[in-house]
C-alpha positions in Angstrom: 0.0 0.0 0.0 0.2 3.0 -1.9 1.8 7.5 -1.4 -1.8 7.1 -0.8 -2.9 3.7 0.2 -0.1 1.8 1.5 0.2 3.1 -1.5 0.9 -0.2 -1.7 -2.6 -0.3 -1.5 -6.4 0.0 -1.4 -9.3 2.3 -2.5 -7.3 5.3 -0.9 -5.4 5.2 -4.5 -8.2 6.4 -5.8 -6.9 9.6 -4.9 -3.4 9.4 -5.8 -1.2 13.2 -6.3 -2.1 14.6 -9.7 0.3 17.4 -11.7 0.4 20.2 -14.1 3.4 19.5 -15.6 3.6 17.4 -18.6 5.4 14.2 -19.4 7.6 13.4 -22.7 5.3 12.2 -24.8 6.3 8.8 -26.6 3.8 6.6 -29.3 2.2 3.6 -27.8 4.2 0.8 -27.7 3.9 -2.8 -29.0 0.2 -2.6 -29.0 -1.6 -5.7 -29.8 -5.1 -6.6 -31.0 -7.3 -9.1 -32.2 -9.4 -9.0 -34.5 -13.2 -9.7 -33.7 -16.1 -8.0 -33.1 -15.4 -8.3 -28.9 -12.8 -5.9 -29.2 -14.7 -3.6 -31.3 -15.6 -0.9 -28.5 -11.7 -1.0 -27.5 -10.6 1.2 -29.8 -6.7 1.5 -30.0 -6.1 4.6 -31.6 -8.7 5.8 -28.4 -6.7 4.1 -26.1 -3.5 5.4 -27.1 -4.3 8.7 -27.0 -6.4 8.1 -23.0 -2.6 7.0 -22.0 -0.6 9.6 -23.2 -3.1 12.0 -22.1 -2.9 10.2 -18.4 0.7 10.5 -18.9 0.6 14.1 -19.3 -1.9 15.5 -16.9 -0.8 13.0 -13.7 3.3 13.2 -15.0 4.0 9.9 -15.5 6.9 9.0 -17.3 5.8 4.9 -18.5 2.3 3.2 -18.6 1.7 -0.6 -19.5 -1.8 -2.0 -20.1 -2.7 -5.0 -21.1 -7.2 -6.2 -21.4 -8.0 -9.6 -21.6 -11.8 -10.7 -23.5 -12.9 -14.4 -22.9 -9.6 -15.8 -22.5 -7.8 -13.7 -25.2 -5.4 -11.2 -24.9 -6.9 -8.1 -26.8 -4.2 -5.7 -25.7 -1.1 -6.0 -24.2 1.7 -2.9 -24.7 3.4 0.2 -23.0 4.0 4.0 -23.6 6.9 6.0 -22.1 9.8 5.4 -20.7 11.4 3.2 -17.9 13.0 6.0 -16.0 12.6 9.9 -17.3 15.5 11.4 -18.9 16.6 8.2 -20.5 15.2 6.8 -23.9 14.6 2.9 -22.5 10.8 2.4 -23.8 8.2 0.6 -21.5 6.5 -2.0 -23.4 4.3 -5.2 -22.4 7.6 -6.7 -21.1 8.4 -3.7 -18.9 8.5 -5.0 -15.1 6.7 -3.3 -13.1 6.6 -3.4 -8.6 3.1 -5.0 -8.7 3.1 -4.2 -4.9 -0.3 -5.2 -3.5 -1.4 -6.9 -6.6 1.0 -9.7 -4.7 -1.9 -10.6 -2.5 -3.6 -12.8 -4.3 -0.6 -14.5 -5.4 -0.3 -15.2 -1.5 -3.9 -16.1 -1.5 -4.0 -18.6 -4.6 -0.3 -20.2 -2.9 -3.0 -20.8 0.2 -5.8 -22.2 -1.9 -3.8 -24.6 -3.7 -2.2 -26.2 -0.3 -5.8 -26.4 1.2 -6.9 -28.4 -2.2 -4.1 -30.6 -1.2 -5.0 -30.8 2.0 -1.7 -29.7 3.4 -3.7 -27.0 5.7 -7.3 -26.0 5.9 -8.8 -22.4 5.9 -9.9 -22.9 9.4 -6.3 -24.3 10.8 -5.1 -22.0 13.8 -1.7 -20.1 12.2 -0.2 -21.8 15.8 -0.7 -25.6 14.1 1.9 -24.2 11.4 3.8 -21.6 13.6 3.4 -22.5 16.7 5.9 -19.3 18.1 3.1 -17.0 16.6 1.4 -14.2 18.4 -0.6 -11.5 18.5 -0.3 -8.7 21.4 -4.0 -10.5 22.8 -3.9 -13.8 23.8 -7.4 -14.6 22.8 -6.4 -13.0 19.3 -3.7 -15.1 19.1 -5.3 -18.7 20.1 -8.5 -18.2 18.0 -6.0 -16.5 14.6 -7.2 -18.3 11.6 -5.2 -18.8 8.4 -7.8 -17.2 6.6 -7.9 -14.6 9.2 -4.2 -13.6 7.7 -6.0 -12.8 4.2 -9.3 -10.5 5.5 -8.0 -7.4 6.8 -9.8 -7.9 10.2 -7.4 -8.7 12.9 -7.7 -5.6 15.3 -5.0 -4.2 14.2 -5.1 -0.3 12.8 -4.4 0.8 9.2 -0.7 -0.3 8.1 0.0 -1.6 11.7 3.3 -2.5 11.8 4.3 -1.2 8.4 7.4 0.9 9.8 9.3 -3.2 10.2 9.4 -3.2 5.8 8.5 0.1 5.0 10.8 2.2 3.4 12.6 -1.3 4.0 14.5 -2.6 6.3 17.0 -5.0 7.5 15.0 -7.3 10.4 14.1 -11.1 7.6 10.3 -12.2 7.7 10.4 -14.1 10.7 11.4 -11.5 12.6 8.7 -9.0 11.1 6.4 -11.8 12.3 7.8 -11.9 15.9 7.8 -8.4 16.3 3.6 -8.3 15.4 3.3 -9.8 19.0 3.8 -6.0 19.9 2.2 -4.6 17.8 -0.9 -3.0 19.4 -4.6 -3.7 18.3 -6.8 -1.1 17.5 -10.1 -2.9 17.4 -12.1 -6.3 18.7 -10.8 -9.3 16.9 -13.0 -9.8 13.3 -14.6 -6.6 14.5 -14.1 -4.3 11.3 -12.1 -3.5 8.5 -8.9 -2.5 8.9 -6.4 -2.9 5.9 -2.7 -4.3 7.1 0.8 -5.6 5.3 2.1 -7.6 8.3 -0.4 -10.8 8.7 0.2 -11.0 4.6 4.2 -11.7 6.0 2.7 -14.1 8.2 1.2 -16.1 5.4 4.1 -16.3 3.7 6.0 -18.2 6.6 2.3 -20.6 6.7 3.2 -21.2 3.0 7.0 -21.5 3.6 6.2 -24.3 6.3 3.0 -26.2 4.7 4.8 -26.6 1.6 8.6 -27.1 2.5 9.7 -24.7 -0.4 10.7 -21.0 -0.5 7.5 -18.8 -1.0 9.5 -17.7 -4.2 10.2 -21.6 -5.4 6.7 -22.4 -4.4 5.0 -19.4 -6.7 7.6 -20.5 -9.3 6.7 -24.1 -9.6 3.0 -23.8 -9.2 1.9 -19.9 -10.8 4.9 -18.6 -12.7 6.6 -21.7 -14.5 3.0 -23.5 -16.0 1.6 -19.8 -16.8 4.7 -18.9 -19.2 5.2 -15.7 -16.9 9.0 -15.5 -17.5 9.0 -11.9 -16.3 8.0 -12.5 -13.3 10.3 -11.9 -10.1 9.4 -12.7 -6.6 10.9 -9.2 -5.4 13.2 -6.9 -6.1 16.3 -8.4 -5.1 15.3 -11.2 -7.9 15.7 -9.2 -10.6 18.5 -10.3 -13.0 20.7 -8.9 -15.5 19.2 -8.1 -18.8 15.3 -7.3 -17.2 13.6 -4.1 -18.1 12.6 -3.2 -15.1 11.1 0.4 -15.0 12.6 3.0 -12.2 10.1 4.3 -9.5 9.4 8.3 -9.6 7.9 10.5 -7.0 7.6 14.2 -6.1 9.7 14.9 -3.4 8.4 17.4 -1.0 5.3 16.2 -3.3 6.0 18.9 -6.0 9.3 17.7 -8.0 8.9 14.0 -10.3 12.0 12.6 -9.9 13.2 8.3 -9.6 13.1 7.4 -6.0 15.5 5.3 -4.3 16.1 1.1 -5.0 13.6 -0.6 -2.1 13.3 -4.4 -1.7 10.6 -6.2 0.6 12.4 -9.1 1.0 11.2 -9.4 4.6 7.2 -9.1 3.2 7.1 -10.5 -0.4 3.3 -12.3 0.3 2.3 -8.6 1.0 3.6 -7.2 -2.1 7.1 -8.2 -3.0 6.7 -9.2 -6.9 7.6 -7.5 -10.2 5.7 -8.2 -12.9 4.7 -6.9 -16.4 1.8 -6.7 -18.4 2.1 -9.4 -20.6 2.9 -12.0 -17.5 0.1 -10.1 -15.5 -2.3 -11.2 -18.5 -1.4 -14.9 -18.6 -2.3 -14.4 -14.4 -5.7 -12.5 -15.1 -7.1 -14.9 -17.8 -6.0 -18.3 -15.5 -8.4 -16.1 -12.6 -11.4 -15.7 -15.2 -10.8 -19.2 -16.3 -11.7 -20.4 -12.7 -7.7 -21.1 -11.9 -7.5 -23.5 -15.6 -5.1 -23.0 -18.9 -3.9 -24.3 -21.1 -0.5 -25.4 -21.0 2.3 -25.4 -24.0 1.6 -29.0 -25.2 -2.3 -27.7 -25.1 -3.8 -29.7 -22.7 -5.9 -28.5 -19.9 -4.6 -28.1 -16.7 -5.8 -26.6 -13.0 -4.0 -24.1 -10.8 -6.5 -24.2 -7.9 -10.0 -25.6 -7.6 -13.7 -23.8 -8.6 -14.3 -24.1 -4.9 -11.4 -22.2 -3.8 -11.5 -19.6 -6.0 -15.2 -19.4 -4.8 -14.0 -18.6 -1.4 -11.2 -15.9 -2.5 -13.5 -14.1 -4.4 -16.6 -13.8 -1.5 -16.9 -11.1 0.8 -15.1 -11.9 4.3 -15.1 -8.4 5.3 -17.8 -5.4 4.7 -16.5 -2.3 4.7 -17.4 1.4 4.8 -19.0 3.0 1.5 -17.8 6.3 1.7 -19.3 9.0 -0.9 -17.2 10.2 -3.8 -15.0 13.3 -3.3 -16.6 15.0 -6.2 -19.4 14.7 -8.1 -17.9 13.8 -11.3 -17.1 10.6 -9.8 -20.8 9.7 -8.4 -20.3 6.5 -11.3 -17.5 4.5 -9.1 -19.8 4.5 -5.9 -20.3 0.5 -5.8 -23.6 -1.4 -4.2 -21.2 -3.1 -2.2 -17.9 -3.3 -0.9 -15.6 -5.7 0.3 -12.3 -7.6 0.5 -12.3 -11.4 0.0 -9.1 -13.6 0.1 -6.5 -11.0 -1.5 -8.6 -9.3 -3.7 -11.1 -6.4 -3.1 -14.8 -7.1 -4.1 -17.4 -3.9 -5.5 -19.9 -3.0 -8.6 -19.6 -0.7 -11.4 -22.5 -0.5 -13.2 -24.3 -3.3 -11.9 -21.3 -5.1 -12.7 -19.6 -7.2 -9.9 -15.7 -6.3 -9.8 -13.0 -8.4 -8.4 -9.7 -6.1 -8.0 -7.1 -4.6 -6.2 -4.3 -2.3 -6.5 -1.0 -1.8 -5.3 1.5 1.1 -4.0 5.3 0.7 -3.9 7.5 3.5 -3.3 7.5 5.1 -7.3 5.5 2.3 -8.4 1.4 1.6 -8.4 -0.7 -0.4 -10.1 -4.4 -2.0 -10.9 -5.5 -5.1 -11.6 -9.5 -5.5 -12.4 -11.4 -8.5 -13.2 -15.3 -8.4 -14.4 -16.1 -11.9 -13.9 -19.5 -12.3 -15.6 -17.4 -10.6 -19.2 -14.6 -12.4 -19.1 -13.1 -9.3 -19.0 -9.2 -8.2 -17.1 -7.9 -4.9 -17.4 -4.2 -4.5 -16.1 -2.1 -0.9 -15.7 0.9 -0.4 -14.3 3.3 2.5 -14.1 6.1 3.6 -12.5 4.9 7.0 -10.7 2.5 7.1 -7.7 -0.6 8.2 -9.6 -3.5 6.2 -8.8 -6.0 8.4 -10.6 -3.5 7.7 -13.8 -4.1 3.7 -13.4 -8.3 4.7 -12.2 -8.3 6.8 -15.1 -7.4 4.1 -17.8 -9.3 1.2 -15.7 -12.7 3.1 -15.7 -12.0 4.0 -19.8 -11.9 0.4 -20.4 -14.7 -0.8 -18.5 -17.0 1.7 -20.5 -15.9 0.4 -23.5 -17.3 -2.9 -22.6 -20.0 -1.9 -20.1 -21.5 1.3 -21.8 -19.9 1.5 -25.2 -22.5 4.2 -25.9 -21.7 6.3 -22.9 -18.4 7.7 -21.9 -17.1 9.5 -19.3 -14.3 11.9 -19.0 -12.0 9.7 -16.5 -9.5 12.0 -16.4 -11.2 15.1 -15.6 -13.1 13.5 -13.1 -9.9 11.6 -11.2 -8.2 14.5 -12.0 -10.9 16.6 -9.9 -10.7 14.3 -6.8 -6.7 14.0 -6.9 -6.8 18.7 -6.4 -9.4 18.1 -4.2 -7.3 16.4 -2.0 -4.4 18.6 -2.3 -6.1 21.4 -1.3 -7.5 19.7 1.4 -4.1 18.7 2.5 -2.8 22.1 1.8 -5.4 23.6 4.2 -4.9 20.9 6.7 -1.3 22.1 6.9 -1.9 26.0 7.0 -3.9 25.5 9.9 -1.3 23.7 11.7 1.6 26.5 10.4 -0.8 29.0 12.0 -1.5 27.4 15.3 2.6 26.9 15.7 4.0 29.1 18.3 7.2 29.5 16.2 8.3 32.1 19.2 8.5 29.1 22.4 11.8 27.7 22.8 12.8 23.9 23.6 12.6 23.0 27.4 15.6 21.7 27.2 19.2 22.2 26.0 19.2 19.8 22.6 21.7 17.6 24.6 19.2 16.7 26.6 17.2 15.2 24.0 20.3 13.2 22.2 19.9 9.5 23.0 18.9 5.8 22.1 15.0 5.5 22.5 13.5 2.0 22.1 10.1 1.2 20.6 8.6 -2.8 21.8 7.8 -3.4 18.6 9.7 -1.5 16.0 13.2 -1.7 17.9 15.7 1.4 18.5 16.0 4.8 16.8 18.7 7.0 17.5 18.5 10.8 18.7 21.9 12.5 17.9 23.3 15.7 18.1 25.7 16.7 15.4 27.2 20.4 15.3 24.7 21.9 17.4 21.4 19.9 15.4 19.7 17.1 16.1 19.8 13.9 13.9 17.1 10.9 13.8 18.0 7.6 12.3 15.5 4.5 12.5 18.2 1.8 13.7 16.2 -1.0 11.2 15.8 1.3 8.3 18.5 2.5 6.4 16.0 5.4 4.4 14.3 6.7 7.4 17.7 9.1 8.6 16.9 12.7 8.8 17.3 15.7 11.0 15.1 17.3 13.4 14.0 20.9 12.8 12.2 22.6 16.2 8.7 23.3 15.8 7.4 24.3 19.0 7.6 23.3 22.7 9.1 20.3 23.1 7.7 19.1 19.4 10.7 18.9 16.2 9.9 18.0 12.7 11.9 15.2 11.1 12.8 15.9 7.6 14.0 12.5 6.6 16.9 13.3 3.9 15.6 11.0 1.2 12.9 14.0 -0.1 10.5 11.6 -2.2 10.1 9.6 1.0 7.1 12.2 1.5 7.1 11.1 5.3 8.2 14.2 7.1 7.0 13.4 10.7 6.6 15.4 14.2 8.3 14.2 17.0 6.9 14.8 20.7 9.0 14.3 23.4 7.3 14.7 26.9 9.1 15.3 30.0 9.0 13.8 33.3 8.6 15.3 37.2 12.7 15.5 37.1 12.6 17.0 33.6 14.2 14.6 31.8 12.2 13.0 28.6 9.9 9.9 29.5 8.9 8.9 25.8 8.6 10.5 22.3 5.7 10.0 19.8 5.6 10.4 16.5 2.7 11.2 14.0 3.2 12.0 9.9 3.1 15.6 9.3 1.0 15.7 6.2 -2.2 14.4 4.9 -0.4 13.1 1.8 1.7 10.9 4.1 1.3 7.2 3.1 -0.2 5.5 5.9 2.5 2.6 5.5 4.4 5.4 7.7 3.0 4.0 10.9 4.8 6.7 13.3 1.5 7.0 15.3 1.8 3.4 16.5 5.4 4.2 18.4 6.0 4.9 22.1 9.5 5.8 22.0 11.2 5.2 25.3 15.0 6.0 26.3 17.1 3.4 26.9 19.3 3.8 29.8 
């Protein structure tokens, strides 16, 4: 999530950053149809000309798509460029941080160890990781394996994200171990609440059902019988020769520039892989197809049963329908809303969807299924934009949907994404206003210099360096900044890595004696992806 939802993640990219400034614009690449009348309403001189105007108005430098129609692959090809600046061209090949779009990867690895009776839905995660706990005991004794899919644990939005996000250097079994401190927000299965973390945990189930890697297992069983040789199960797979595309964000969410190289090893189930569009259609049409295709000799073979993909695709947990931001989106508001077993679940249109997204620092991405048309729409690009991905998705459902009725997709995303700047810009006056910029530190900076320890995140370091204070997350090599004094006994950490876009206060409150007692954090802006879980950290010092 998603920076908007994790990025990595969830409806929140709906209302991704948008720009003024234009992007090089480049002819669409390696564009495929087939003939017939089903592709007909896809026009691809239309669609050509919907990405690059995407590209300009939300500035992103390289788009794939790819649309799948009854088990064909109508489109598949990319526009732009891998990284801006350079003249590498994204095409269907391009590889992409699918980010969130992992999870039902991590769901289908599940499905096809309960058709082989390896584990059942309904197993306790304790009968396959018996060291496995929650910071609730009852939480922890009644955790389900499906319960690690469904978003409803108690735990808060992004809990625990701050152990893999920007990266870090704790492995996945430790990210596990450190959930047991994690605090929860909510009853257990009370509501929705969309995490990373219990996705990690599924990988170790996985890891210990099956007696393989997660990466072998997805190899052998997904990647290998689909044909989807561009496939990689994270970053620190990637090999010589791919074309992977470079991640771009606005620092100080103004500039597009590439971000900085980012791995979740320690969390690939939650959104570790890189994909392109062409693999990422091979994947959709197996899902439409029930979990069957065709393999190379042509004979027809299963990934995972009807059944199972019956369960991943109903609704385990409801969630809030929120209205649209503005009223050129009234269209998206869905009859229902949902996640299932790593995918989301809504309408359009009287239309059940089945889809998800995914946000990765430069990187986000859609993947949308319409079950009852055989139709899959993929987009990926390499800038965090989801209105750019929302944009093209929504173009190509009308094609299909209401041929004779189009909407103006980008206008109307484009809408919602100022909305929400302004919103955020306001949000941010009002704090600059309310600062007393005139009150002083109570104490000398010295006295604020030290090791603090979090239970569940681990240590970050204080330090004072030529008369300013430094902050340095002792796990995460990205988050190391300086502290600038806001007021009282609050400082702003600038983190120096600018397209991080996680700028955070820092609180420090002060014992009877007057020396500091904890720190909390909490992300300065609105914009802030909640994968920056500051709020969850009770910094103490350690003597």
């Amino acid at each position: 999530m998603p920076r908007s939802l994790s990025l990595h993640l969830s409806c929140l990219l709906a209302l991704g950053l948008a720009a003024s400034a234009p992007a090089p614009v480049r002819a669409a690449d390696e564009v495929a149809q087939v003939a017939g009348a089903q592709a007909a309403s896809l026009d691809p001189a239309q669609l050509s000309a919907l990405v690059e105007r995407v590209r300009n108005r939300f500035e992103v430098p390289g788009i794939a798509v790819a649309v799948v129609k009854d088990g064909q692959v109508l489109f598949e090809g990319g526009w732009g460029v891998r990284e801006m600046g350079k003249a590498d061209p994204v095409d269907a090949h391009t590889q992409f941080a699918i980010a969130s779009n992992t999870k039902a990867f991590t769901a289908a690895a599940l499905a096809v160890l309960v058709d082989e009776g390896r584990l059942s839905w309904d197993d306790r995660v304790t009968d396959h990781l018996p060291w496995f706990r929650m910071s609730d005991p009852y939480v922890t004794a009644d955790m389900r394996v499906r319960d690690l899919l469904t978003h409803r644990s108690g735990l808060g939005l992004g809990a625990g994200d701050l152990l893999f996000w920007p990266g870090s250097t704790y492995d996945t079994a430790e990210v596990v171990r450190r959930l047991a401190q994690v605090p929860l927000k909510t009853g257990f299965r009370e509501r929705y609440a969309y995490d990373n973390i219990l996705y990690a945990a599924a990988t170790l189930v996985i890891e210990q059902a099956s007696g393989q890697s997660f990466a072998d297992f997805l190899q052998e069983r997904f990647l290998d019988p689909l044909g989807m040789a561009d496939t990689r199960a994270n970053a620190d797979a990637l090999r010589p020769g791919d074309r992977a595309a470079t991640g771009h964000a606005r620092a100080d969410f103004t500039t597009l520039r590439p971000t900085f190289d980012v791995t979740w090893h320690n969390a690939s189930g939650a959104g570790g892989l890189y994909s392109s569009a062409h693999d990422m259609a091979r994947w959709v049409n197996a899902q439409l197809a029930g979990g069957r295709y065709t393999d190379a000799s042509g004979h027809a073979q299963v990934l995972f049963s009807p059944q199972r993909q019956k369960e991943m695709w109903s609704l385990h947990s409801p969630m809030d329908i929120s209205e649209p931001p503005v009223p050129e989106l009234a269209a998206t508001k869905p009859d229902f809303l949902g996640y299932g077993l790593g995918w989301f679940l809504s309408t359009y249109r009287d239309h059940k969807l089945v889809w998800h997204s995914g946000g990765w620092p430069g990187h986000v991405s859609r993947v949308t299924l319409v079950p009852e048309l055989g139709l899959g729409v993929v987009v990926l690009t390499n800038q965090e934009s989801g209105p750019a991905f929302n944009a093209i998705t929504m173009h190509v459902l009308d094609a299909f949907i209401q041929p004779a009725e189009r909407n103006d997709w980008v206008a109307a995303y484009a809408a919602g994404a100022d909305k929400s700047r302004r919103r955020a810009e306001e949000a941010w006056k009002k704090r600059v206003q309310a600062r007393n910029a005139r009150s002083k530190p109570s104490l000398p900076l010295s006295g604020y210099a030290g090791t603090y320890r979090d239970r569940w995140y681990g240590d970050v370091h204080v330090t004072l360096e030529n008369g300013r204070l430094g902050m340095r997350f002792g796990a995460s090599p990205l988050l190391v900044g300086h502290l600038e004094h806001w007021q009282h006994d609050t400082f702003l950490a600038k983190w120096d890595e600018r397209t991080l876009n996680g700028d955070a206060f820092v609180t420090f409150s002060l014992d009877a004696d007057g020396k500091v007692r904890e720190a909390r954090m909490e992300a300065a802006s609105e914009l802030t992806d909640f994968s920056f879980d500051f709020q969850d950290l009770v910094l103490e010092p350690v003597e």
